[in-house]
Each structure stands twice: as C-alpha cells, then as structure tokens.
py3Dmol code that shows the C-alpha trace and the ligand (Angstrom):
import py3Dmol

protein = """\
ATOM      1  CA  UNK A   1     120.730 149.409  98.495  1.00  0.00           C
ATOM      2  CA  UNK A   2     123.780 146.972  98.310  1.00  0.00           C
ATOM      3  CA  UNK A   3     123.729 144.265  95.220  1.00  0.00           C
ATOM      4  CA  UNK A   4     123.196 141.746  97.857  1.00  0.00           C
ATOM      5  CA  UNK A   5     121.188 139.350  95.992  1.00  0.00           C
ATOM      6  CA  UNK A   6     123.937 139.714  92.816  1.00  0.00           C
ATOM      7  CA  UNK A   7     122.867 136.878  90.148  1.00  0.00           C
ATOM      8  CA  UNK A   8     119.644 135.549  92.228  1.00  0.00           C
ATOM      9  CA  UNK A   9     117.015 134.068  89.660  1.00  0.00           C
ATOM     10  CA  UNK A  10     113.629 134.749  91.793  1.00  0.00           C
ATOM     11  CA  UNK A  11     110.323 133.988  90.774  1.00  0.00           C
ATOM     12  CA  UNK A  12     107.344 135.674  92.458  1.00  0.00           C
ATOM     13  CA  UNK A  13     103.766 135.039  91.347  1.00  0.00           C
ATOM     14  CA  UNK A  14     101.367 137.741  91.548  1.00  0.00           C
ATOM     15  CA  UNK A  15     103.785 140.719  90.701  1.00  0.00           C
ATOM     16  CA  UNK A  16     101.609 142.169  87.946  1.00  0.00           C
ATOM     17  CA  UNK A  17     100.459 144.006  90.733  1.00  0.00           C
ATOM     18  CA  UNK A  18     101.243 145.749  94.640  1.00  0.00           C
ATOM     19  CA  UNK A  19     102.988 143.544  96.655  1.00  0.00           C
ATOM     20  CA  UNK A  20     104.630 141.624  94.071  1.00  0.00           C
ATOM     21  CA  UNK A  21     105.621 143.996  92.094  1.00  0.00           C
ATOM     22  CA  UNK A  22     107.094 146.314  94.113  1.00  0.00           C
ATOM     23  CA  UNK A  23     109.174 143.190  95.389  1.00  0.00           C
ATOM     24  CA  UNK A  24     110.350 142.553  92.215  1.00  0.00           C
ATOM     25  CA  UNK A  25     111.397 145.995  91.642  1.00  0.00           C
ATOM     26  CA  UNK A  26     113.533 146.240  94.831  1.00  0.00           C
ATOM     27  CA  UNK A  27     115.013 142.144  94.034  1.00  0.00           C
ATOM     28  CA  UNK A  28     116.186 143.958  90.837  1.00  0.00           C
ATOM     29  CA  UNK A  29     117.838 146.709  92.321  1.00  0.00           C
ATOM     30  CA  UNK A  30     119.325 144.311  94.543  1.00  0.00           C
ATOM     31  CA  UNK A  31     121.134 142.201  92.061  1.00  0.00           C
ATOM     32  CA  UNK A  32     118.275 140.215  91.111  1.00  0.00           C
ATOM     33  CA  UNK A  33     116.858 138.379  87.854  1.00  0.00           C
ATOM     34  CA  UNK A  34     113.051 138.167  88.532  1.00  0.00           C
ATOM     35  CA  UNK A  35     110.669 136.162  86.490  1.00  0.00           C
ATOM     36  CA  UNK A  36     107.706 138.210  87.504  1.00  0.00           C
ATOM     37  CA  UNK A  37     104.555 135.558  86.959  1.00  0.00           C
ATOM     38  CA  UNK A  38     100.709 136.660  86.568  1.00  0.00           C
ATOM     39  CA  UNK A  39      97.600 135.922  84.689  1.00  0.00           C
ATOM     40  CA  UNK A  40      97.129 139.830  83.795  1.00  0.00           C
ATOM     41  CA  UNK A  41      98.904 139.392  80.704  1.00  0.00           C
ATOM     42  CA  UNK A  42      98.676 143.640  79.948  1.00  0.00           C
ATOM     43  CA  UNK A  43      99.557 145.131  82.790  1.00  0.00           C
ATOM     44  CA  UNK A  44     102.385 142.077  83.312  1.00  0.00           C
ATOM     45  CA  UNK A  45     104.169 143.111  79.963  1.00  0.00           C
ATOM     46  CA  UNK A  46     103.784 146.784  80.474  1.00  0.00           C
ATOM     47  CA  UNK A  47     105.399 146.260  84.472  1.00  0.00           C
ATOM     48  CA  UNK A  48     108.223 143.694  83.231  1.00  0.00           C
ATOM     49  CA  UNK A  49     108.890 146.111  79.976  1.00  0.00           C
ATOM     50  CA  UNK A  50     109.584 149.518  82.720  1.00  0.00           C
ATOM     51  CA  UNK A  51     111.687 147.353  84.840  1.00  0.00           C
ATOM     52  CA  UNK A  52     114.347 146.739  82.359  1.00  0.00           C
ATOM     53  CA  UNK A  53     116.663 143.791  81.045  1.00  0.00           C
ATOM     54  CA  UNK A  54     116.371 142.290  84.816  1.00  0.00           C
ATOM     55  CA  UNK A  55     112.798 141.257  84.243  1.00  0.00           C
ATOM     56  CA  UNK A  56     110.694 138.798  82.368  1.00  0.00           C
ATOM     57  CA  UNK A  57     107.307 138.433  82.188  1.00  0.00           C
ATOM     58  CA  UNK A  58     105.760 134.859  82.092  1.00  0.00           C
ATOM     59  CA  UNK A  59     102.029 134.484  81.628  1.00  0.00           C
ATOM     60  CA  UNK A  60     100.334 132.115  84.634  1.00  0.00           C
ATOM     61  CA  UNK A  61      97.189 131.018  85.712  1.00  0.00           C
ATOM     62  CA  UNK A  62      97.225 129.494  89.017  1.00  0.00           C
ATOM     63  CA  UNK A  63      94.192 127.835  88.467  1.00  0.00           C
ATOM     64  CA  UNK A  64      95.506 125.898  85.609  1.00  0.00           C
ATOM     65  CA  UNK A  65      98.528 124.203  87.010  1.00  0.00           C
ATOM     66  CA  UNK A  66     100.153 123.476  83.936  1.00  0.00           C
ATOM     67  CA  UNK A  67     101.197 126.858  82.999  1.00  0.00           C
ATOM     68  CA  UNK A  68     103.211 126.793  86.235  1.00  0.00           C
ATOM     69  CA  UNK A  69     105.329 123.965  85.729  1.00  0.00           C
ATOM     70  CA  UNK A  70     105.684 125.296  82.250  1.00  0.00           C
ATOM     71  CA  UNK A  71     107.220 127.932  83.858  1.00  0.00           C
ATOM     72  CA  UNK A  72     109.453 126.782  86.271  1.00  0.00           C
ATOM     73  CA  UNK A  73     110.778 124.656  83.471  1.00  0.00           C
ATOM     74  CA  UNK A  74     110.770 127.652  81.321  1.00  0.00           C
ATOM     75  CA  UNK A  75     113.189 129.574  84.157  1.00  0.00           C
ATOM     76  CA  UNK A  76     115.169 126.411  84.392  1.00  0.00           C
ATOM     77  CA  UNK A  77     115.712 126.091  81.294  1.00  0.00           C
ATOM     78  CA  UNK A  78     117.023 129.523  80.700  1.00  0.00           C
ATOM     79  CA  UNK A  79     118.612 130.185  84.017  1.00  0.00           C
ATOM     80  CA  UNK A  80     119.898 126.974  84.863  1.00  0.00           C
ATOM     81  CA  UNK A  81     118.107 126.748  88.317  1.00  0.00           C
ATOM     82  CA  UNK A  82     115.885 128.706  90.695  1.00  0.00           C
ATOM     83  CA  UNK A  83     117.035 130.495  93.835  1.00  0.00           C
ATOM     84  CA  UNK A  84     114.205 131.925  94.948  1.00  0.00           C
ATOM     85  CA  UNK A  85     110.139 131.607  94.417  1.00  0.00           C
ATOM     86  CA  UNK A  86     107.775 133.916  96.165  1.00  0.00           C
ATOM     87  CA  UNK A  87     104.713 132.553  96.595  1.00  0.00           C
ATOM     88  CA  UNK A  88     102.514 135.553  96.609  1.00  0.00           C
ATOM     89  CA  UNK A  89      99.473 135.698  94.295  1.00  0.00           C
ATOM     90  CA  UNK A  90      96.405 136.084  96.856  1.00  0.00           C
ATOM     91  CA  UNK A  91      92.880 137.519  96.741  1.00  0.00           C
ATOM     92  CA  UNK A  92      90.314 139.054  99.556  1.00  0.00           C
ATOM     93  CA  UNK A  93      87.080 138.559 100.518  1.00  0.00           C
ATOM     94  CA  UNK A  94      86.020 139.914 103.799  1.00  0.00           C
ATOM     95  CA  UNK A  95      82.305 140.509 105.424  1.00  0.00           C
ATOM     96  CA  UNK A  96      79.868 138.603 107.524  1.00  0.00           C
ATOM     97  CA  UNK A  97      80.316 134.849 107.365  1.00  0.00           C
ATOM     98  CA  UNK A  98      75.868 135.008 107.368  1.00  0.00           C
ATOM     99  CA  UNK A  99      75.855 137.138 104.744  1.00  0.00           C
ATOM    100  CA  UNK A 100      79.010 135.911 102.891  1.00  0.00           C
ATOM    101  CA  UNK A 101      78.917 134.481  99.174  1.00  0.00           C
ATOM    102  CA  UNK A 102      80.023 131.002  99.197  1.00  0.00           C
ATOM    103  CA  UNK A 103      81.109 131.359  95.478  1.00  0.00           C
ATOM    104  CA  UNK A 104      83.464 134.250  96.206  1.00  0.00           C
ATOM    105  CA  UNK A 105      85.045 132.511  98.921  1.00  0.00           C
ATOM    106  CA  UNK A 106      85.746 129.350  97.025  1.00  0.00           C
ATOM    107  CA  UNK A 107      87.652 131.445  94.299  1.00  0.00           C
ATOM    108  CA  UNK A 108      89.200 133.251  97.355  1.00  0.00           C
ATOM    109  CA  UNK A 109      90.413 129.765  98.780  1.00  0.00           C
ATOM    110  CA  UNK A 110      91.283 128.223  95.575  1.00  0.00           C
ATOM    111  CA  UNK A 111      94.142 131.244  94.943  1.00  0.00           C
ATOM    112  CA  UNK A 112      94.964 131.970  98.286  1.00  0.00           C
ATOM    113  CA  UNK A 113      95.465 127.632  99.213  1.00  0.00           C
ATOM    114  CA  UNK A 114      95.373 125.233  96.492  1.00  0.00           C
ATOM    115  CA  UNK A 115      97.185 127.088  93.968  1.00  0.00           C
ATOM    116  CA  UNK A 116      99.933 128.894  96.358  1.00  0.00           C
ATOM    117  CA  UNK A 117     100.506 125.102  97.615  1.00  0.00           C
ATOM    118  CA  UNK A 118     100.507 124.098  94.076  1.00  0.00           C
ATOM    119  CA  UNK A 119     102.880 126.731  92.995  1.00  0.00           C
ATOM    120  CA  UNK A 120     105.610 125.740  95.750  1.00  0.00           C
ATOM    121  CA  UNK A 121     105.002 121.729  94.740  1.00  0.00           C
ATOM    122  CA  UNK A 122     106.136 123.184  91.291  1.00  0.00           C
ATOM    123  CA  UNK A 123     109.110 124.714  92.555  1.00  0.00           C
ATOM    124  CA  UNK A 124     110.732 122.026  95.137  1.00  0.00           C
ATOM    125  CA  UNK A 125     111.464 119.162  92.835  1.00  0.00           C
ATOM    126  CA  UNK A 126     114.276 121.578  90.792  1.00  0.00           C
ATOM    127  CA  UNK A 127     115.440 123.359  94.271  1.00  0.00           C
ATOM    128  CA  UNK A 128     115.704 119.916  95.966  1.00  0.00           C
ATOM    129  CA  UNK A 129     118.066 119.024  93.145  1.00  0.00           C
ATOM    130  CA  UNK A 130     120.087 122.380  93.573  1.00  0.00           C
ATOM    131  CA  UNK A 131     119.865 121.411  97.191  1.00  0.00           C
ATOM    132  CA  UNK A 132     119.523 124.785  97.877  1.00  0.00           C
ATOM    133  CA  UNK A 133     116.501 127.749  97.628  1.00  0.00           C
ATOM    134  CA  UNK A 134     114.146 129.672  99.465  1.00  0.00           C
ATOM    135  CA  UNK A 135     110.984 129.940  98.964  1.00  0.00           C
ATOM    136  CA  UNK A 136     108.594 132.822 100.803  1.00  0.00           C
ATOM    137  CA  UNK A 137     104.957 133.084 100.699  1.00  0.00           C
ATOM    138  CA  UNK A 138     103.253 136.386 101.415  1.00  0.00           C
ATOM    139  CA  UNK A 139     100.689 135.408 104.523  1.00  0.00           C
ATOM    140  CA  UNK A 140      99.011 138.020 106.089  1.00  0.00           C
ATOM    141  CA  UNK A 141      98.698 139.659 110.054  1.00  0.00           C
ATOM    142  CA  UNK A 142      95.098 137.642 109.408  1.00  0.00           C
ATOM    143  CA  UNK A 143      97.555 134.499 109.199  1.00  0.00           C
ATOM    144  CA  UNK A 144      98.779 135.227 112.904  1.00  0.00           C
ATOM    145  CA  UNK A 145      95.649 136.536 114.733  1.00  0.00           C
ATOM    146  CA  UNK A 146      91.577 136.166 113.791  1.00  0.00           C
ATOM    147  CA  UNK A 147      90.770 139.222 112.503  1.00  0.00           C
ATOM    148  CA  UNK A 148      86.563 139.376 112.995  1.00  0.00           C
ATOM    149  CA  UNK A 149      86.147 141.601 109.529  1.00  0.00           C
ATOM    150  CA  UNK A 150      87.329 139.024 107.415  1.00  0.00           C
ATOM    151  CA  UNK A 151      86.799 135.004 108.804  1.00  0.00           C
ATOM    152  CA  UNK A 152      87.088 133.305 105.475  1.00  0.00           C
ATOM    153  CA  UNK A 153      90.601 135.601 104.779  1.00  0.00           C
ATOM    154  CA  UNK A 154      91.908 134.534 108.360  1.00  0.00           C
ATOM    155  CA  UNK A 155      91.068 131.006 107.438  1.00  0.00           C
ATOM    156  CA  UNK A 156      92.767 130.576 104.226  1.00  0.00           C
ATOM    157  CA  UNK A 157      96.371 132.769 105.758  1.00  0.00           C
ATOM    158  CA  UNK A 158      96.040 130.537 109.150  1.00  0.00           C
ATOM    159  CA  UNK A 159      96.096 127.590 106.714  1.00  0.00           C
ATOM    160  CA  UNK A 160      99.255 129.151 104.713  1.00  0.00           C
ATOM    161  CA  UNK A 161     101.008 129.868 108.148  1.00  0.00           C
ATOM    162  CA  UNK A 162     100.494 125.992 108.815  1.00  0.00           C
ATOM    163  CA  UNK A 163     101.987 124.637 105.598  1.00  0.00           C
ATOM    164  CA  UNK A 164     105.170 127.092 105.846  1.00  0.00           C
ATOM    165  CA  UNK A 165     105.686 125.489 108.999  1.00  0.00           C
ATOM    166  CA  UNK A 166     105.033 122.005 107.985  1.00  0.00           C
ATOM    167  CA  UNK A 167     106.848 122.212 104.606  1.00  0.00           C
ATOM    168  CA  UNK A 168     110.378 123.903 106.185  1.00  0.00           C
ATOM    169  CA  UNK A 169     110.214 121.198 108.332  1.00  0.00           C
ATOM    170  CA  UNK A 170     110.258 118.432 105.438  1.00  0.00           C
ATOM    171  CA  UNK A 171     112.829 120.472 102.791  1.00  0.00           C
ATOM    172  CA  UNK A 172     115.110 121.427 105.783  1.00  0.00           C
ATOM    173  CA  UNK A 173     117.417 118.835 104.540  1.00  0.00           C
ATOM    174  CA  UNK A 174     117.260 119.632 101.161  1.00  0.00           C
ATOM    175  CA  UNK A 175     119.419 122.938 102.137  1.00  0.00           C
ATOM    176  CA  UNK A 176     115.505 125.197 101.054  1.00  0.00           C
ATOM    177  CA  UNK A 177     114.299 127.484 103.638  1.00  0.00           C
ATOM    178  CA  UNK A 178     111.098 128.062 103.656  1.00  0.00           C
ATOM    179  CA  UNK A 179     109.497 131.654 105.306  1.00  0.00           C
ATOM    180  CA  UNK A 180     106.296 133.633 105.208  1.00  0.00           C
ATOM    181  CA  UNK A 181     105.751 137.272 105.251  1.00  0.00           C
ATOM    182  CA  UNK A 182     102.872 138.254 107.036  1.00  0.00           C
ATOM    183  CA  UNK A 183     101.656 142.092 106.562  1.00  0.00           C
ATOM    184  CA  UNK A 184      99.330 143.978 107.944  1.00  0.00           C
ATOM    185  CA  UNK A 185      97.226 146.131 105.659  1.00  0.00           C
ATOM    186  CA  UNK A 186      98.836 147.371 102.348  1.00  0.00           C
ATOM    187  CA  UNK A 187      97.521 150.342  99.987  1.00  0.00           C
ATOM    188  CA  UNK A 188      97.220 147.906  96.816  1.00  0.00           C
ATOM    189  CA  UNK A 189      94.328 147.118  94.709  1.00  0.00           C
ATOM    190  CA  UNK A 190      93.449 144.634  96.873  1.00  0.00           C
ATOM    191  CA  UNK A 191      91.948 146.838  99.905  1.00  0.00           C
ATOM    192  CA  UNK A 192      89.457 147.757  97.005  1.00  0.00           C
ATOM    193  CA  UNK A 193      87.802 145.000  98.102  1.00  0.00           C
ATOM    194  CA  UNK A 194      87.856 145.884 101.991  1.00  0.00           C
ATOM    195  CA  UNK A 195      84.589 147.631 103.345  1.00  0.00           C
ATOM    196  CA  UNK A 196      84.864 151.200 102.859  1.00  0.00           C
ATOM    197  CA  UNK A 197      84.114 152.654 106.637  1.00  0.00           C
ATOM    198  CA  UNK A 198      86.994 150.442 107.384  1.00  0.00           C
ATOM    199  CA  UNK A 199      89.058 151.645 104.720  1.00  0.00           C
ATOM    200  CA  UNK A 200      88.159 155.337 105.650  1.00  0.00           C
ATOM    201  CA  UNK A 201      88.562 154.291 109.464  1.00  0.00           C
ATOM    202  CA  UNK A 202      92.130 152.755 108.797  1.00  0.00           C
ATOM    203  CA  UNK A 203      92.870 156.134 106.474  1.00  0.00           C
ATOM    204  CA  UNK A 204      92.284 158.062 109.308  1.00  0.00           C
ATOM    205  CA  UNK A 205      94.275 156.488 111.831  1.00  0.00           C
ATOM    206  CA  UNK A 206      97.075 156.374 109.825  1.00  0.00           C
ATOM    207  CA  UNK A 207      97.211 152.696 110.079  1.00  0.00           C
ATOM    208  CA  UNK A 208      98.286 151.362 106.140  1.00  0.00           C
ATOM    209  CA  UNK A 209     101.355 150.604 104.978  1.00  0.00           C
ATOM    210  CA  UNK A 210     103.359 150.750 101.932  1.00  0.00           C
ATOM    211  CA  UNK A 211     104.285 147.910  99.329  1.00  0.00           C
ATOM    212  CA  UNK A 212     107.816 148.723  99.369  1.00  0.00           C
ATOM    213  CA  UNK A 213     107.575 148.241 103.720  1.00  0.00           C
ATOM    214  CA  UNK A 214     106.829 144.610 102.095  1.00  0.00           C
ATOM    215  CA  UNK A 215     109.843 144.305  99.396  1.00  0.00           C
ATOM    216  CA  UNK A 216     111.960 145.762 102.619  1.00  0.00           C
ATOM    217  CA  UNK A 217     111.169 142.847 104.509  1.00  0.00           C
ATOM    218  CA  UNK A 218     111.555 140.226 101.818  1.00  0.00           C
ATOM    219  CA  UNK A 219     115.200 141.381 101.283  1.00  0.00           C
ATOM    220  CA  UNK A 220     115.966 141.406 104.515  1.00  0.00           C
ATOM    221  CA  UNK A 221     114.580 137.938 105.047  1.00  0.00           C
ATOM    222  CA  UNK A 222     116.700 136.927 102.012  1.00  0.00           C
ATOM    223  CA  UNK A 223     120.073 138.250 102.720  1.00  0.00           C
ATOM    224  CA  UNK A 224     120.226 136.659 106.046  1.00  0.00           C
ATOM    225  CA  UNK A 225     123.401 134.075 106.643  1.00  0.00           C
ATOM    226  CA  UNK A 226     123.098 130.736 105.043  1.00  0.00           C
ATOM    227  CA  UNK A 227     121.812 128.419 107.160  1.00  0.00           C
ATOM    228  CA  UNK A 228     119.624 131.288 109.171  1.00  0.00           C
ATOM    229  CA  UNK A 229     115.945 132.769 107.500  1.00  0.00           C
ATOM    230  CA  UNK A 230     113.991 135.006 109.518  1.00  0.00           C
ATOM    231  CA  UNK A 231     110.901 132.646 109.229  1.00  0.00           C
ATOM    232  CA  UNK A 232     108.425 134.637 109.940  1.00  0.00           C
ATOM    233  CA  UNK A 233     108.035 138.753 109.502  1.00  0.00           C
ATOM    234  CA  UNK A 234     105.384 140.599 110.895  1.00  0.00           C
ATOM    235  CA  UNK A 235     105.110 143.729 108.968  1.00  0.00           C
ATOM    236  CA  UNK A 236     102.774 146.106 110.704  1.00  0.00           C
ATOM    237  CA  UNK A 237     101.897 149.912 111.037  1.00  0.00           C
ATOM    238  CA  UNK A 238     102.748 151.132 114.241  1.00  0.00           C
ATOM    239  CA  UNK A 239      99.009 151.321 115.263  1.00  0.00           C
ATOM    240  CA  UNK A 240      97.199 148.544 113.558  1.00  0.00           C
ATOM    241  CA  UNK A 241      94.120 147.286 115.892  1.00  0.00           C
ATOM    242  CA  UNK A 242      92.558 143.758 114.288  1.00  0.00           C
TER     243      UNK A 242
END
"""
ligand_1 = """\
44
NAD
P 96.888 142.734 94.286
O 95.440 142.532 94.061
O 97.466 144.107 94.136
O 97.741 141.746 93.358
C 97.395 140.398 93.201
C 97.962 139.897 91.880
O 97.682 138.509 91.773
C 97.316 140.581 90.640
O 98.322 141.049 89.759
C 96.504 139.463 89.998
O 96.415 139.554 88.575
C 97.292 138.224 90.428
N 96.462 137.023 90.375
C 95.231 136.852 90.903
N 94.763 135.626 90.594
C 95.714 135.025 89.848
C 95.800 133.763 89.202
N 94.815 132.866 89.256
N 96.928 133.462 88.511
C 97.937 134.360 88.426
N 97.902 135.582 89.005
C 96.805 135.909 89.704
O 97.143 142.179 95.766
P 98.291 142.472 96.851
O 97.708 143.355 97.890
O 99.564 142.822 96.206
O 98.378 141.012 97.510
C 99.470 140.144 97.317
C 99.488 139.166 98.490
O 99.618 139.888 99.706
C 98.218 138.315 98.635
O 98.575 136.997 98.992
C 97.487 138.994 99.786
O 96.644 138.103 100.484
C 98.664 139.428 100.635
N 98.388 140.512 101.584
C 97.894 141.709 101.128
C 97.612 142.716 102.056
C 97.038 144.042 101.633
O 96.509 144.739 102.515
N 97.127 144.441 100.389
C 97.861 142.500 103.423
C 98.370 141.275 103.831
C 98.639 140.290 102.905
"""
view = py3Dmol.view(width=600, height=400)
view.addModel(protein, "pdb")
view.setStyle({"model": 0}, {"cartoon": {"style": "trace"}})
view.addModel(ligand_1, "xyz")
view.setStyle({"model": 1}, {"stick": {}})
view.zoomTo()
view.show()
C-alpha cells in the first residue's frame, strides 16, 4: 500500500474492535495518525499499544457526550486539526419485531443514531474552521435495502443513510465531504449477536466478508481527488441474498 494518506490525523470511534480497528490498522499503514476512540478501555490500550507510535487510544462513551468533545479537543489540541472522523461505533439487534425487546432496541438506537449524530456534531465545528475534512460513517447493506431478519437494524442504518445525505448537503461549502460505507455482513463480534441458523446458513454459502474488505473501501473512498468522495460504497460478498 502507497503512504497515500501521509500526515492524516483520523479519528474513528468504535475501533477497539472489527471494523474499526482493522481500519485503523490499514489508515496507519497508509500514512495515517489515528486516534482510535472506544469505551472498552482494555482491549482499546492493548489494540492502540500493538499498532505502534501511529496510534492513540482515547477512552469514549458515546452515551456520555462529553467525553467526545473532550476528545476532539484533546486531538486538536495535540494535532492541530482533524482530517478525518469515522463515525463507526454501532451495535445489532435483530429478530421478530413481536417478539423483540424494546429495551435492547433503545440501546441499539441510542449508539447506532443519537450518539453517531452526536459524534459528527462534535467533529464539524473544528473541520468547518479548517474548511476542510471528511467525515465517513459505517452504515450497513440494511441502510440501502429492508432486510426482514433485522427491522429495528434496517431502521436505525436507513436513518444514518438519510443524515449522510442531508448533512453533505449542508457542510458542502465548508470544503467537508461527508460519505457512508455500507457493508454487507462482516465476521466481527458483532454477528455474535445474529441468529445462529443464519449465521451457519451465511457460513455455508460463503456469503461473509472480511474487516479489512471494509478498511479497503474506506481508503479508497479517502484517497479520491479533492473535490470528488465516492459517497456511498456498497461492500458486499459476491452472493449476499437479504
Ligand atoms: P464490533 O462489535 O466488533 O465493534 C463495535 C465497537 O464499538 C466495540 O469495540 C465497542 O466497544 C464499541 N462501542 C459500543 N458502544 C460504544 C459506546 N457507547 N461508546 C464507545 N464505543 C462503543 O462491531 P463491528 O462489526 O466492527 O461494527 C462496526 C460498525 O459496522 C457498526 O456501526 C455496525 O453497525 C456496522 N456494520 C457491521 C456489520 C457486520 O456484519 N459486522 C455489517 C454492516 C455494518
């Protein structure tokens, strides 16, 4: 891989763990500084510590807004700006809506709406200023099409796809591009969470990706020309069926 993203101070929230971490592994082979941000405070220092000088680890809860400001004004104050934020931290619930638990969901929203749209509020105000920055949020296939296994999911990514949209169109001027990644299913801790026939089904047919097919995209979406982002990136195994 080229240093193509040479100097780039990225933020990506989540990366204690699959997606996010893998991103921030291939940002830093890429050229990259990466603030990696999650509440898992262990398994976040023992990650940033094997990635090397590249990485630091900031403690967040996205529930408790605070501690991300504090650390966008932590990065600024050390970096001197903020080229990039990923917006990825994101949970799953799938199931029955009828037989769904309302409590799990709300949690579910919470992370996967309110806080990502939190975490990018945080961000803008310094990239505005910089007039320049991109921010991507990882979305989901379920962001793109109803997926009947998981309603609540497909909800909360359909209402991520609408405020990418919405938000680009705002910052635009501000010289911040603003994309989504949305992948289709990803061996991460996460797909603990997925029903197991459908885990074993989706096994069989050969039909999960890889984190790093993820952290491909994102670089890709990130090295393109200046004033051109790929806006949206479906990342999908070859025979995925919703
Ligand atoms: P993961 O469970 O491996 O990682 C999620 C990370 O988010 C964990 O490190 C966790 O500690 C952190 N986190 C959770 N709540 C937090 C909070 N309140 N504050 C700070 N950090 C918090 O999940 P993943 O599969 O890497 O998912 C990352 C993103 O990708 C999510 O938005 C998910 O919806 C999306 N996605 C995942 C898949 C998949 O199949 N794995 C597919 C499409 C989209």
């Amino acid at each position: 891989m080229t240093q193509s993203l040479q100097g780039k101070i990225v933020a990506i929230t989540g990366a204690a763990s699959g997606i996010g971490l893998e991103c921030a592994r291939y940002l830093i082979e890429a050229g990259a500084v990466v603030y990696l941000l999650d509440r898992d405070a262990k398994t976040l220092e023992d990650k940033t510590a094997e990635l090397g000088s590249q990485a630091h680890a900031i403690i967040v809860d996205l529930f408790d807004y605070k501690t991300v400001d504090a650390a966008v004004a932590q990065i600024v104050e050390e970096q001197g700006r903020i080229d990039v934020f990923h917006a990825n931290a994101g949970a799953y619930v799938g199931g029955n809506v009828w037989e769904g638990d309302p409590d799990s969901w709300d949690a579910m929203l919470h992370l996967n709406i309110n806080a990502a749209f939190r975490s990018v509020r945080a961000v803008l105000p310094q990239m505005m200023k910089q007039e320049s920055g991109d921010i991507v949020m990882t979305s989901s296939i379920a962001g793109m099409i109803p997926i009947m296994a998981e309603p609540i999911y497909t909800a909360s990514k359909h209402a991520v796809q609408a405020f990418v949209h919405t938000v680009r169109r705002q910052v635009a001027k501000y010289g911040i591009r603003v994309g989504a990644i949305q992948p289709g299913p990803v061996v991460t801790p996460l797909l603990k969470d997925w029903d197991q026939a459908r885990l074993e089904a989706n096994i069989k047919a050969g039909a999960l990706m890889e984190a790093k097919e993820v952290a491909e995209a994102l670089i890709f979406i990130l090295t393109r020309s200046k004033g051109v982002m790929v806006r949206d990136l479906v990342v999908l195994p070859h025979n995925f069926d919703a």
